[in-house]
C-alpha positions in Angstrom: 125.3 110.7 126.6 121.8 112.6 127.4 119.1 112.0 124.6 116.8 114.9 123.4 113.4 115.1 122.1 112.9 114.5 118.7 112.0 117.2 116.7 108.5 116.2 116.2 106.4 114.7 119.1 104.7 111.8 117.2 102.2 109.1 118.8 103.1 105.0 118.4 100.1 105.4 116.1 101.5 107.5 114.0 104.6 106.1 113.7 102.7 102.5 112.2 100.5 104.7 110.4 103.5 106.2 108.7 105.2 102.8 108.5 102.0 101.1 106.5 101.8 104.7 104.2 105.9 103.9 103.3 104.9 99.9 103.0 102.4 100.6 100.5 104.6 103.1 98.0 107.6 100.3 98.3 106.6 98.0 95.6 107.3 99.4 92.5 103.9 98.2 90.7 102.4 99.8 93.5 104.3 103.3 92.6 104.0 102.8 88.8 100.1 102.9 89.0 100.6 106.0 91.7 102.6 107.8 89.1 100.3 106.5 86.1 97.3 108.2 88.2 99.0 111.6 88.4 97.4 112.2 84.9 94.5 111.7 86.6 91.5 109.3 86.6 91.7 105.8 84.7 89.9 102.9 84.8 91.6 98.9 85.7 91.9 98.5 82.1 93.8 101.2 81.1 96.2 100.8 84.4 96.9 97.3 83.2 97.4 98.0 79.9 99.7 100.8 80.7 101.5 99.2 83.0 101.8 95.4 81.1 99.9 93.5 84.3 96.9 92.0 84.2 94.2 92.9 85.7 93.7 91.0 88.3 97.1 92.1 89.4 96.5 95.4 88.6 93.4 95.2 90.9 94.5 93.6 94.0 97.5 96.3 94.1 95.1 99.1 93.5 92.7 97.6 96.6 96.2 97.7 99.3 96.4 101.3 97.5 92.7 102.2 98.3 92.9 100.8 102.0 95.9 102.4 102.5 94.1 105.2 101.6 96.2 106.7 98.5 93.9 106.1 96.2 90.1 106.7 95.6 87.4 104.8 93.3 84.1 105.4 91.4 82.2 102.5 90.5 80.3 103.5 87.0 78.4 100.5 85.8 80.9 97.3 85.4 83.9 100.0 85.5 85.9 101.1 88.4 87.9 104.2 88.0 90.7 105.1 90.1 92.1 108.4 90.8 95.3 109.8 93.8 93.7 109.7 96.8 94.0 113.5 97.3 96.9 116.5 96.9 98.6 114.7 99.6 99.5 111.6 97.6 101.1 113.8 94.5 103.0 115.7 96.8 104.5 112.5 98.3 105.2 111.5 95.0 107.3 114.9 93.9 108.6 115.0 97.1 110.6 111.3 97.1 111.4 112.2 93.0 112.7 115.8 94.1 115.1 114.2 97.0 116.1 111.2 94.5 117.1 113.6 91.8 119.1 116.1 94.1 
């Protein structure tokens, strides 16, 4: 059987890149405080009380979040805030709830 290209020429790179981007929305905790962000900026605090996890918890899933690059901060004073990363990250977000709800 003869193989074909795929559809999309994508680098090794961006396969892992990909790969790491899927890693880092697959722990629910992770996804709650993506989908807790979508009303926009919040400080640690507010995640974790939110969300019922402390905040140190709250803060080492939001650090994978910022070095996989789907979230952002602002340091103001002792507080961080935390906001989506940029458009991208909500429309990955609506995306994967569109295709779970079809």
């Amino acid at each position: 059987m003869a193989q074909h290209a795929p559809a999309l020429a994508v680098t090794t790179d961006e396969v892992e890149n990909l790969a790491d981007l899927f890693s880092n929305v697959s722990d629910p905790t992770r996804l709650k405080i993506l989908l807790y962000l979508l009303d926009g900026e919040q400080c640690v605090c507010s995640v974790s009380e939110a969300l019922g996890v402390s905040v140190s918890a709250i803060s080492h899933q939001l650090r994978r979040l910022r070095t996989g690059g789907l979230v952002a901060r602002r340091k103001q004073g002792r507080h961080v805030y935390y906001s989506l990363a940029d458009d991208h990250v909500t429309t990955l977000i609506s995306v994967g709830l569109e295709h779970i709800r079809e």
